[in-house]
N, C-alpha and C positions, 0 to 999 in steps of 0.2 A: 980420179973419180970423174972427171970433166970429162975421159977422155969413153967413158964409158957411156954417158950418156950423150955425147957427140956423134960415135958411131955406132948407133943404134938405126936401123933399118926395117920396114915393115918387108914380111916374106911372104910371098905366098907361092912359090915355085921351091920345091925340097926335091934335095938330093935323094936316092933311092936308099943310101946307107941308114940304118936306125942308128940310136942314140943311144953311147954309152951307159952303164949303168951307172958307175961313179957319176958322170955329168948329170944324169936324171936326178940322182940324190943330194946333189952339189943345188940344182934349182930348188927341189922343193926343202931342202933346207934351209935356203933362200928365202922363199915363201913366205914358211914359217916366221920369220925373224923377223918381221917388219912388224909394225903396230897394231893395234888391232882397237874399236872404242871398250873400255875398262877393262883392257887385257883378255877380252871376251873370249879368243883366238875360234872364235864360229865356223870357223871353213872347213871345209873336207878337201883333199884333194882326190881325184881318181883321173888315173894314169891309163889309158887307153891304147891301143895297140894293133888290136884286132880291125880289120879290115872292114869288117860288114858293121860294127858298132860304129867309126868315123863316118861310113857312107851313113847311117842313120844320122848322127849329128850333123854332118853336112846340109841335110833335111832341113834342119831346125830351123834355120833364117835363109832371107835372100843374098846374104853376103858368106856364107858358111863351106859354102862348097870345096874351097882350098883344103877345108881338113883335111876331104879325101886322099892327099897325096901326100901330108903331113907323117913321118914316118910314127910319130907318138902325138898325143893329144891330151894336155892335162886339163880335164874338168875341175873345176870350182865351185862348189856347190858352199852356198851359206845358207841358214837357218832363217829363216824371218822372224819367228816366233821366239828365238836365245837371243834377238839383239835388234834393237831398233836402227842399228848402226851394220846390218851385215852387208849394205850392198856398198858400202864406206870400207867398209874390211874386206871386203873382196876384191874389189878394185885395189887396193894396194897389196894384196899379194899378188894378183895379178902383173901389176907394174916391177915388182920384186922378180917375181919369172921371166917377164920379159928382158931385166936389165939382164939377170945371169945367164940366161940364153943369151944374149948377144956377149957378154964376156969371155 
């Protein structure tokens, strides 16, 4: 487990290859499993792909722009209104995706 969260790395240069399907399901299986506050599991996830929809998210912020070359892009979308706790549960599925990406 140490060793997962040791070599863990921020990316923002992607290879041109896309992402297995297994490996996509292997993350947000992932995801899923981590805690959520009162088991709430609030998050959505949406898997992204298409080209002109990352360049729109790239948009979003000043730091965003790497999605564009990201071969997939998984959005996280939580409820505000199902949980007082959804930006707490997203941030850890979030963290969840990031470790099994790197693994």
């Amino acid at each position: 487990m140490h060793e997962i969260f040791t070599k863990r790395r921020s990316v923002r240069h992607y290879q041109k290859k896309g992402v297995e399907e297994e490996k996509l399901k292997e993350i947000l299986k992932a995801a899923m499993s981590g805690p959520s506050g009162h088991n709430s599991r609030i998050w959505e996830f949406v898997v992204v792909g298409d080209h002109k929809t990352k360049e729109k998210l790239a948009e979003s912020g000043p730091w965003a722009d790497f999605v564009k070359e990201a071969p997939v892009v998984i959005v996280i979308v939580g409820d505000e209104k199902k949980s007082k706790l959804w930006l707490e549960d997203c941030s850890i599925a979030a963290g969840y995706i990031y470790l099994e990406a790197a693994n």
